[in-house]
N, C-alpha and C positions, 0 to 999 in steps of 0.2 A: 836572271835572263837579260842580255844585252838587246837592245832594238837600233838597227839603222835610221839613218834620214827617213828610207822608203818607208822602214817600219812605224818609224813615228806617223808620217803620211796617215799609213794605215790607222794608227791608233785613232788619230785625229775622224779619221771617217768613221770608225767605228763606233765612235762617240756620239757621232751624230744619229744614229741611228734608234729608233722609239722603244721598239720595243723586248726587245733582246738583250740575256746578262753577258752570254760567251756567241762568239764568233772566231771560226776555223777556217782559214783560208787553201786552198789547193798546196800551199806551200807548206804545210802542216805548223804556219803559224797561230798561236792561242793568245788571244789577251780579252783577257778580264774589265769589263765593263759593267759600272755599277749603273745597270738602268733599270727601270721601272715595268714590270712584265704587263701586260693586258690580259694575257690570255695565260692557262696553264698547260698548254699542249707541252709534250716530249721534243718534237720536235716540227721545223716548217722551215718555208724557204725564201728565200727574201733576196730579189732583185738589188745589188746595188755596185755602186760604181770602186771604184778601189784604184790603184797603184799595183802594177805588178813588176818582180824584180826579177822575171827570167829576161838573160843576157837577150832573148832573138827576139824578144820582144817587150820593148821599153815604154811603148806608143800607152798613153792613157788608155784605158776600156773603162768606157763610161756603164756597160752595163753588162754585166758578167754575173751568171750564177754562181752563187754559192751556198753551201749546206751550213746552215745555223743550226746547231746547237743550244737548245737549252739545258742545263745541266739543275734547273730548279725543281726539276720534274723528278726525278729522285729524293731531294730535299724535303718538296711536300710531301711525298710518299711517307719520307723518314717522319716528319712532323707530324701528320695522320696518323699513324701508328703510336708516337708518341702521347698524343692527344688522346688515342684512346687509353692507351695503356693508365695514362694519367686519369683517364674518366671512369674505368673498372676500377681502379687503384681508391676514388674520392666514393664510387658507391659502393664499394666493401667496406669504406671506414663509417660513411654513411648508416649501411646497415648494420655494421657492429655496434656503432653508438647507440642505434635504436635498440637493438638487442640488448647491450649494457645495461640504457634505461630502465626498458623493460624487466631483465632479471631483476634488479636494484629497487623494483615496485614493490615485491613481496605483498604478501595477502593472509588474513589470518579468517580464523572463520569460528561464531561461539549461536551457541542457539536462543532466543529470545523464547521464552515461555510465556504464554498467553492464559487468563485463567479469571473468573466469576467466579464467585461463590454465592449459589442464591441457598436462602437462609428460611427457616418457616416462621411466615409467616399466617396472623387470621383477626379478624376481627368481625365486633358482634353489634346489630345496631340495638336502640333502647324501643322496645316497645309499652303497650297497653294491653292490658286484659280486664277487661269492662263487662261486669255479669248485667249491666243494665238497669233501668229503674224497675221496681218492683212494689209492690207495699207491704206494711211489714207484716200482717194478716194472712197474707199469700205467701210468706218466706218462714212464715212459722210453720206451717206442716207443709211444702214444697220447697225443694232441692234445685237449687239452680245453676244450670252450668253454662261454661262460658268456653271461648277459644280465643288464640293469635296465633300471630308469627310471627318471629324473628328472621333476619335476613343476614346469614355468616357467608363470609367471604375468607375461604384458606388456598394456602399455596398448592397447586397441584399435585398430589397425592399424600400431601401432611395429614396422618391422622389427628381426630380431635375429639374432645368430650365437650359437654354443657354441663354446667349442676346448676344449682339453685339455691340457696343460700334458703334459710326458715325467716327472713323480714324481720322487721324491726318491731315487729311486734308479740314476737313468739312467746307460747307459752308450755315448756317443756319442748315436746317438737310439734307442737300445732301452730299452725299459723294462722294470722289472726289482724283482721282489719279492725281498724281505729276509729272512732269519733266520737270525739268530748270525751271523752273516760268510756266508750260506751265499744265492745268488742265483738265482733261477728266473725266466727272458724270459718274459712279454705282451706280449699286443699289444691294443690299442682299434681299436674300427671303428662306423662310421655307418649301414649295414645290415648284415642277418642272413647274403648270403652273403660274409662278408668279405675285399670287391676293394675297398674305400674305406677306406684307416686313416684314424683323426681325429686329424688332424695339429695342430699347436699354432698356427694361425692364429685370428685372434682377432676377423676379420671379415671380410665378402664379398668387398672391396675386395684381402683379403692370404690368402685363401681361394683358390691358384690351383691347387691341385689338385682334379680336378672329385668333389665329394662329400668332400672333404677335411675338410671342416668342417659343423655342422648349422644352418642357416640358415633361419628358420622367420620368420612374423608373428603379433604377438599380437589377439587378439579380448578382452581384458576377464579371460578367465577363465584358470583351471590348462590348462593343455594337454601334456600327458604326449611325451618326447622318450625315445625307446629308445637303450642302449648297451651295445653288443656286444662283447664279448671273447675271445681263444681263449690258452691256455697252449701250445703247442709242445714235441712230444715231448723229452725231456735228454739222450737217449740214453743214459744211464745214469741208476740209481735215484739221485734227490735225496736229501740225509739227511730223516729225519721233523722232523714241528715245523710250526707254522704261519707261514707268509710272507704277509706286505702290503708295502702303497707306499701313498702316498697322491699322487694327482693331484689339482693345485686344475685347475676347470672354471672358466673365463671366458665372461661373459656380457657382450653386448657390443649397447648399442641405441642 
């Protein structure tokens, strides 16, 4: 496109002007001015002075309307839409990468077993069965008997037996307290009127005398077992001195 004197004129004013890129003058001339916009309107109107080249009138016009164009206003439109397009375009990759991620986690899954084994348990404390002092005059034709207790502790519902072992002093199956060389017969039993002796069986199974042995179930806690015993007249007085035996007690679950 050629421009005249006039037109340079023009360019020159139009240059000076703030805030506007294109400017249309009545004469349907266009030039391109690279300036700085303020505002984003479409379009406005701006008072200013110019050169005009119609032949009947030459005369400067210091102030003449004219229609300015801004043509940026389409541009940004184009760029906003661009912008978005571009911002839909970065949060679908966005969310896909998450997705990606995500599938690429993977997950497995196995079951953990949990498990105690409680086991039977029991135990038995050590006691005394003490028929007393007595003299030996009174113990030659009087029968003397005696009691304790034991205190067994089994697991909650373990069955269990007691036996009794014949002492360390037995002779054949009598049992038989000691001192200096000198021996006095007992006898054990599993209730107080003593028709059950507690024989050396050592469970249910080999328990075949009935009440022969003390056969009991545990609950968790101490549960107290009686033992009864009688000394039998010597018919004659024993020498004096104290007599024992020791019976071991098996417990058996």
């Amino acid at each position: 496109m050629s421009i005249d004197r006039s037109g340079v004129a023009k360019l020159l004013l139009i240059q000076s002007l703030p805030n506007f890129d294109f400017l249309v003058d009545d004469d349907g001339l266009r030039v391109r001015a690279q300036l700085a916009m303020k505002k984003n309107s479409l379009e406005d109107t701006e008072e200013v002075c110019r050169l005009t080249t119609r032949p009947a009138c030459r005369a400067f016009d210091p102030c003449r309307t004219i229609r300015i164009r801004d043509d940026r206003g389409p541009l940004l439109k184009r760029r906003i839409g661009q912008a978005a397009r571009m911002g839909a375009v970065a949060l679908f990759v966005a969310v896909a990468s998450s997705y990606q991620t995500f599938a690429q986690a993977g997950t497995s899954t196995a079951n953990l077993t949990v498990q105690i084994t409680i086991t039977a348990a029991c135990t038995i404390n050590a006691a005394t069965l003490n028929f007393g002092s007595v003299s030996g005059t009174t113990l030659a034709t009087t029968l003397q008997s005696g009691s304790t207790t034991v205190s067994v502790t089994c697991t909650n519902g373990s069955p269990y037996s007691i036996a009794m072992d014949n002492g360390a002093n037995v002779s054949g199956s009598q049992r038989r307290m000691t001192n200096a060389g000198n021996f006095i017969n007992y006898n054990l039993y599993t209730d107080a009127a003593h028709t059950n002796p507690w024989t050396t069986a050592t469970s249910s199974t080999t328990c075949t005398t009935t009440n022969g042995c003390f056969l009991g179930t545990g609950n968790g806690s101490a549960q107290t077992v009686n033992i009864y015993g009688t000394v039998p007249a010597t018919g004659t007085a024993p020498s004096t001195g104290t007599y024992t035996d020791t019976v071991v007690m098996t417990i058996t679950y």
